[in-house]
C-alpha positions as CSV (number, residue, x, y, z in Angstrom):
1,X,22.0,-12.7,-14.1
2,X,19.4,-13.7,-11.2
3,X,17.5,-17.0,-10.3
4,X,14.4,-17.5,-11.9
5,X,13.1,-18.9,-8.1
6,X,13.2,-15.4,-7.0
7,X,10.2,-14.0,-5.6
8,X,9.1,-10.5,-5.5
9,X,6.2,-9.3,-3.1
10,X,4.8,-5.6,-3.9
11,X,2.8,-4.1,-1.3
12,X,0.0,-2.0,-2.6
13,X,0.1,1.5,-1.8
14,X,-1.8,2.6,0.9
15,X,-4.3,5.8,1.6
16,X,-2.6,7.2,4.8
17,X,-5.7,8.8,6.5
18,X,-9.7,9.0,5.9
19,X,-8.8,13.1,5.4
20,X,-6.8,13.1,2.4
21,X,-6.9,16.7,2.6
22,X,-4.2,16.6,5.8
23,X,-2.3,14.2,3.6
24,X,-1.7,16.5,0.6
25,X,-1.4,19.4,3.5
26,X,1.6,16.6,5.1
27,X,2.9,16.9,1.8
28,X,3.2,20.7,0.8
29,X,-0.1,20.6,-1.3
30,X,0.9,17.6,-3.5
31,X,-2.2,17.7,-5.4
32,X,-5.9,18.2,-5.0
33,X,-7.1,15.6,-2.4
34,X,-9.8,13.5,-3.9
35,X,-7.4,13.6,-7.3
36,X,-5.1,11.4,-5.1
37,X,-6.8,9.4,-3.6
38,X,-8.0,8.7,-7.4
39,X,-4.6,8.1,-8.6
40,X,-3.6,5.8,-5.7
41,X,-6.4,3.4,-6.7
42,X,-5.1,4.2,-10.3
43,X,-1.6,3.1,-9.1
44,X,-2.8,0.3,-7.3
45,X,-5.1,-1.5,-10.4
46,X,-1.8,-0.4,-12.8
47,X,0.0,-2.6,-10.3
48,X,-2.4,-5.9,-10.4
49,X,-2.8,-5.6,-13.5
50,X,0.7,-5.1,-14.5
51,X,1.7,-8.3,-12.5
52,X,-1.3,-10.6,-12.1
53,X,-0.2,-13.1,-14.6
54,X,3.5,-12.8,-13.4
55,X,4.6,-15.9,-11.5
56,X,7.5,-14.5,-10.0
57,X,5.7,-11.5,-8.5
58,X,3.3,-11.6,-5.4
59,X,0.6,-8.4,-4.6
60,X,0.6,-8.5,-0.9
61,X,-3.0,-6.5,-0.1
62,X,-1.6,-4.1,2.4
63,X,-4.0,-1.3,1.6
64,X,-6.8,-3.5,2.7
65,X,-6.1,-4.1,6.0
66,X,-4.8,-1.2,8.1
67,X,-8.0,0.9,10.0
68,X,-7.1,4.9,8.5
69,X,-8.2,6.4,12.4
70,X,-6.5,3.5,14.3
71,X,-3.4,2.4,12.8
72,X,-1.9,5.8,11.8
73,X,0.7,7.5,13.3
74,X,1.2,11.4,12.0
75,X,-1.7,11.4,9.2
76,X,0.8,9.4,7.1
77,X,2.9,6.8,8.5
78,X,1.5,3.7,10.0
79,X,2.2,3.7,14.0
80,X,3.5,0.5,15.3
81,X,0.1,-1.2,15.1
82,X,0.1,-0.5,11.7
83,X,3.6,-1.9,11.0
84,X,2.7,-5.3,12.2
85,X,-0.3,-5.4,10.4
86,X,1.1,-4.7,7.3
87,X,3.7,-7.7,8.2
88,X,1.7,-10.0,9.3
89,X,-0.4,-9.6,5.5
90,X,3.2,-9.8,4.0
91,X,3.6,-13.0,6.1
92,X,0.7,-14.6,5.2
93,X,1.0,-14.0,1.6
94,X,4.3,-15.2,1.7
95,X,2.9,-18.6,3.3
96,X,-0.4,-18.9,0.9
């Protein structure tokens, strides 16, 4: 059982680095670069789509608004800039 006033917010998923190739590299060769980079924007329409008419779900755009050369830590992970970017979007979505 839940409460049908629960909210979910989804972050969309994020491209880590302009260089998808150190990415992949990051991540033992996961796949061919510009394959992923295809499948996250794959991922990321499946998600919208998925959930757009769903009431109880909200996208939060977080792979719109981090800067791939300034807010990246290691090739992958935000660095702290990047962190409060991401929850100041999930802050404002949660407000709108």
């Amino acid at each position: 059982a839940y409460s049908d006033s629960i909210i979910i917010y989804l972050g969309l998923t994020v491209m880590p680095t302009l260089d998808s190739t150190i990415f992949a590299t990051k991540y033992n060769g996961i796949g061919v670069p510009w394959l992923m980079r295809l499948n996250m924007q794959r991922l990321n329409a499946a998600l919208i789509n998925t959930f757009k008419s769903n009431a109880s779900v909200r996208i939060v755009a977080t792979n719109c608004i981090l800067d791939s050369v300034e807010d990246i830590n290691d090739n992958v992970h935000p660095n702290s800039t990047g962190y409060q970017k991401i929850a100041q979007q999930l802050y404002y979505t949660m407000m709108s």
